[in-house]
Legacy VTK file of the C-alpha trace (Angstrom):
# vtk DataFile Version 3.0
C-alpha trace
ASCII
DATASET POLYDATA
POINTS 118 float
0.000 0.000 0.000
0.925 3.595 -0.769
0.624 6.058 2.328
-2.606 8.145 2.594
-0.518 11.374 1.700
1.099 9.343 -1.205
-2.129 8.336 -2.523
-4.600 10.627 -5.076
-8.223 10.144 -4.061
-10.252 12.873 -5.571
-11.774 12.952 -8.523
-11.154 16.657 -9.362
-6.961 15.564 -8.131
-6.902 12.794 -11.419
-8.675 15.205 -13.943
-6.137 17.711 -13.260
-3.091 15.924 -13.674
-4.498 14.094 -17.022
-5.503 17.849 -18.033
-2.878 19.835 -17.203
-0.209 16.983 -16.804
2.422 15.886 -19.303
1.675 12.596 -21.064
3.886 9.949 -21.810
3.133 6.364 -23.342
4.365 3.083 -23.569
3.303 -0.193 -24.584
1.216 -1.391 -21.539
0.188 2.096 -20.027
0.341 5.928 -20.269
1.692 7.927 -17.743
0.388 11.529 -16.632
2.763 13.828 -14.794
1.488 17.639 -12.906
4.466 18.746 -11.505
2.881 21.624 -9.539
4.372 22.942 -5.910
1.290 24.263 -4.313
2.178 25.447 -0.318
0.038 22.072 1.439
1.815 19.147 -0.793
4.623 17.648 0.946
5.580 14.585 -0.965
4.605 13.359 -4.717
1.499 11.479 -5.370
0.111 8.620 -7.326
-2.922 7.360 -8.697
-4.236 4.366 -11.288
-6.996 3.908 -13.662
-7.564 0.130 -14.508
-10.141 0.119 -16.821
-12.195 -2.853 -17.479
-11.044 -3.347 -20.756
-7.453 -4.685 -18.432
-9.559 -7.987 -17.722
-11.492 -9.461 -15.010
-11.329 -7.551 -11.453
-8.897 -10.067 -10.727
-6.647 -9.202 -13.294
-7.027 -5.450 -12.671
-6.161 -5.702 -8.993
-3.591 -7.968 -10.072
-1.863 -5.471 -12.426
-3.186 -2.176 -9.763
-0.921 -4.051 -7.257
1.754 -4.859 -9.623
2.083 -0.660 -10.661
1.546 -0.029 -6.865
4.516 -1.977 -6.012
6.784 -0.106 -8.760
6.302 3.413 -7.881
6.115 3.191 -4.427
10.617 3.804 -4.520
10.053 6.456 -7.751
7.999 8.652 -5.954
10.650 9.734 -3.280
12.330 10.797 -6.952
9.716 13.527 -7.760
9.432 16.806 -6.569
6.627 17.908 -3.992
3.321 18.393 -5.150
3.971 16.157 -8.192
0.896 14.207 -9.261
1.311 10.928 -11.265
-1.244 9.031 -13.141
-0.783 5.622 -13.886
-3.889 4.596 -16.558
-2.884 1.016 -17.442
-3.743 -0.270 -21.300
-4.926 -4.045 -21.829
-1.672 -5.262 -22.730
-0.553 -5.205 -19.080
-2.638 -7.762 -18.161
-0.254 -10.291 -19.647
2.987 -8.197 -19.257
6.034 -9.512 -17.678
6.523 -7.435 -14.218
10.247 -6.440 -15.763
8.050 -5.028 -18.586
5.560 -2.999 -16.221
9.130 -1.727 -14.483
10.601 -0.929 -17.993
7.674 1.070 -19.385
6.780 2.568 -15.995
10.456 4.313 -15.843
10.561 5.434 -19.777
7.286 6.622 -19.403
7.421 9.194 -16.398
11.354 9.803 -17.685
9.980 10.657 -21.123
7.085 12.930 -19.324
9.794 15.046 -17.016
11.586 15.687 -20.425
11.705 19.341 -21.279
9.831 19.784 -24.607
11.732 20.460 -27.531
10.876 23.577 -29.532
9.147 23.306 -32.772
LINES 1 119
118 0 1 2 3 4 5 6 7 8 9 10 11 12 13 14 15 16 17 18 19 20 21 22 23 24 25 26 27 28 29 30 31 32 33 34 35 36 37 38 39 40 41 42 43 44 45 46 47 48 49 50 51 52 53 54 55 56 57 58 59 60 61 62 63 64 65 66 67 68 69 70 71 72 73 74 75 76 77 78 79 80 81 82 83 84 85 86 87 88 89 90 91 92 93 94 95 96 97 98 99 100 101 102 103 104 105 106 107 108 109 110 111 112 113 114 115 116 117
């Protein structure tokens, strides 16, 4: 389990950070970073979207866990107030957990890349 502060809850807390966030994909999910520093945030956050199109709720608390488990130590990485979205696509149902590791780290290194100008 994540800690309470760790944890993003509200509904209004996910829309923002898929709005306003940075978005980064890779084959088995898609990554959404806000890295905002508003004065009450102490520590990053994290939240996941496990559709139903993952699989069974089996499967999707299988693979919630599995995402759970990998960015509990990248979190302490992130600045305060950071917000991170982890929406999981179907093909993570039957992904290796080196390739949920893999994609999780490209994905939210590829989001806190500075955009390049056109």
């Amino acid at each position: 389990m994540l800690a309470a502060a760790q944890r993003l809850r509200r509904s209004a807390d996910f829309a923002a950070a898929i709005r306003g966030g940075r978005r980064a994909g890779r084959g088995t999910l898609v990554v959404h970073l806000l890295i905002d520093e508003p004065a009450f945030a102490s520590t990053a956050r994290a939240g996941f979207v496990v559709s139903k199109a993952v699989g069974n709720a089996v499967v999707r608390n299988k693979v919630r866990r599995r995402l759970r488990h990998l960015v509990r130590p990248l979190l302490s990485e992130l600045p305060a107030g950071t917000s991170l979205v982890i929406r999981a696509l179907p093909a993570s149902a039957d992904a290796a957990y080196t390739t949920l590791a893999t994609d999780l780290e490209g994905a939210i290194v590829a989001a806190r890349r500075p955009r390049r100008p056109r």
